[in-house]
N, C-alpha and C positions, 0 to 999 in steps of 0.2 A: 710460461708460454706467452703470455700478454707482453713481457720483456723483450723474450726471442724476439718476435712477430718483429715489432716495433724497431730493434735492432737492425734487423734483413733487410727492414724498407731502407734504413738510415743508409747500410752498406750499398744499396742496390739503386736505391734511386733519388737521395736525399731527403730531404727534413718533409715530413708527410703534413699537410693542410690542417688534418685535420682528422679525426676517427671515425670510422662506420664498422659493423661487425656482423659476418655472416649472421644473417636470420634476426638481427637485431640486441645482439649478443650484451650489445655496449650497456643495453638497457636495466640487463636483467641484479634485480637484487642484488644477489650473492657476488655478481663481478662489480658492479660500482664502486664500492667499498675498496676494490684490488685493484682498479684502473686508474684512479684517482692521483695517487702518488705517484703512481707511474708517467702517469700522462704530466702530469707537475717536472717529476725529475727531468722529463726530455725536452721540457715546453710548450707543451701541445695543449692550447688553448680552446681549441674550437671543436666538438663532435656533434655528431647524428643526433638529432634526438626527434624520432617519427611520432608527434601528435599531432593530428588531423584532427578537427573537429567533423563530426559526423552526424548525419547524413549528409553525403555532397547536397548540394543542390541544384537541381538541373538533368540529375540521371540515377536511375537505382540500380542498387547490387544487392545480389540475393541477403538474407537475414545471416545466414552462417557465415557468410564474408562479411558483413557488414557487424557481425559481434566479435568476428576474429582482429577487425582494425580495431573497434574499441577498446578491446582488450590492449592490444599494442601499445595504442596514445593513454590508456590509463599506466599502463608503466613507466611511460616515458616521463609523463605527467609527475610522476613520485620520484626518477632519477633526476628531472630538472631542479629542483631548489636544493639537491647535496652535489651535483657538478657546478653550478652557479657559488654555490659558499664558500669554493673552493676556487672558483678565478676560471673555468672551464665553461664557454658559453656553446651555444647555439643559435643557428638563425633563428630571426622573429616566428618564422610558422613553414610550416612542412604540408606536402602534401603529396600525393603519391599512392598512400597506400587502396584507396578507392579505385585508381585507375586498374589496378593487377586483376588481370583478367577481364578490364573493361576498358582498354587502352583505344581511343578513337580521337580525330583531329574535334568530333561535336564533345566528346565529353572532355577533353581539354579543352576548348573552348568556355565549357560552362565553366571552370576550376580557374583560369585567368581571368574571364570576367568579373568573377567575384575574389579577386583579392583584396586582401586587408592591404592597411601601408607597411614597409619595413622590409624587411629581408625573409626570402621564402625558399627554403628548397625543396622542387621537384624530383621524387625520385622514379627515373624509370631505369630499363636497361634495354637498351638498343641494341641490334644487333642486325649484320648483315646476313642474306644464305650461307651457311655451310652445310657440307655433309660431314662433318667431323666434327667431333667434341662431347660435353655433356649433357645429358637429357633436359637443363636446362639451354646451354648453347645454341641448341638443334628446335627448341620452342620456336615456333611460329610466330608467337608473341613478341619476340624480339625484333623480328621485322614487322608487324603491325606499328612497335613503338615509333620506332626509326621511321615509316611512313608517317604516323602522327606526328613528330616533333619537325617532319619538315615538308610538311603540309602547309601551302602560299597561305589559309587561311589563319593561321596560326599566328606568320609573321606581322600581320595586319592586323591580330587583336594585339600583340605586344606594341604596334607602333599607336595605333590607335590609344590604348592603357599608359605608354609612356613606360611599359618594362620593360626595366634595364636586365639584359643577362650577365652575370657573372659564376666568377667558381667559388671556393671556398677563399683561394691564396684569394683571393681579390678582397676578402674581407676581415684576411688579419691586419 
């Protein structure tokens, strides 16, 4: 399946940046081990890898979200030094998974003000109104993010910070 997937994008849309996997997939134990060689055969250097240091600082999320991220970044934590041994990196530091279900232009602001140096990827999912789609699609949340990430205040902690945006292809 990891093959296929991989395959479809090649046929569909060309050479992929880079890997991320529903729900965090890429992280988990049992598939490292199987994506490794794979992602090697096709040349795919760069994937997901969600460790956030935790507790943000600046804003709280409940304890059972806030054990559900630890949990996450402690896996991720254990995938990074056998994708790394293997030539398979990751940006410097991630961060994202605090804002889910706390998505605001004040609690992004507190999350860029304190960045470390180096390469950082945010993950949110934006979305504009629809009334069609999946129970995710149709989240509310989607258009909160979308108002957060283009929120005037926002642009002005990055200019102010001196960060730079880019995607993933920008960092192979």
């Amino acid at each position: 399946e990891l093959r296929a997937q991989i395959e479809w994008f090649l046929d569909n849309h060309g050479a992929p940046t880079h890997v991320d996997g529903h729900h965090h997939i890429q992280i988990h134990p049992v598939v490292v081990p199987l994506l490794i060689p794979i992602l090697q055969r096709y040349g795919i250097s760069l994937i997901r890898l969600p460790s956030e240091p935790l507790p943000p600082f600046g804003f709280e999320i409940a304890p059972d979200h806030l054990a559900r991220c630890r949990a996450i970044s402690a896996v991720a934590d254990a995938a990074r030094p056998l994708y790394e041994a293997n030539g398979i990196v990751s940006t410097d530091h991630f961060r994202g998974l605090a804002l889910v279900h706390h998505a605001s232009a004040k609690n992004l602001r507190h999350i860029l003000s304190r960045l470390p140096e180096g390469t950082t990827e945010l993950m949110v999912h934006p979305g504009s109104p629809t009334s069609i789609g999946t129970p995710f699609d149709l989240d509310p949340q989607r258009q909160t993010e979308l108002r957060m990430l283009t929120d005037e205040s926002i642009r002005a902690v990055l200019a102010e910070r001196k960060i730079e945006l880019c995607s993933y292809g920008d960092l192979q």
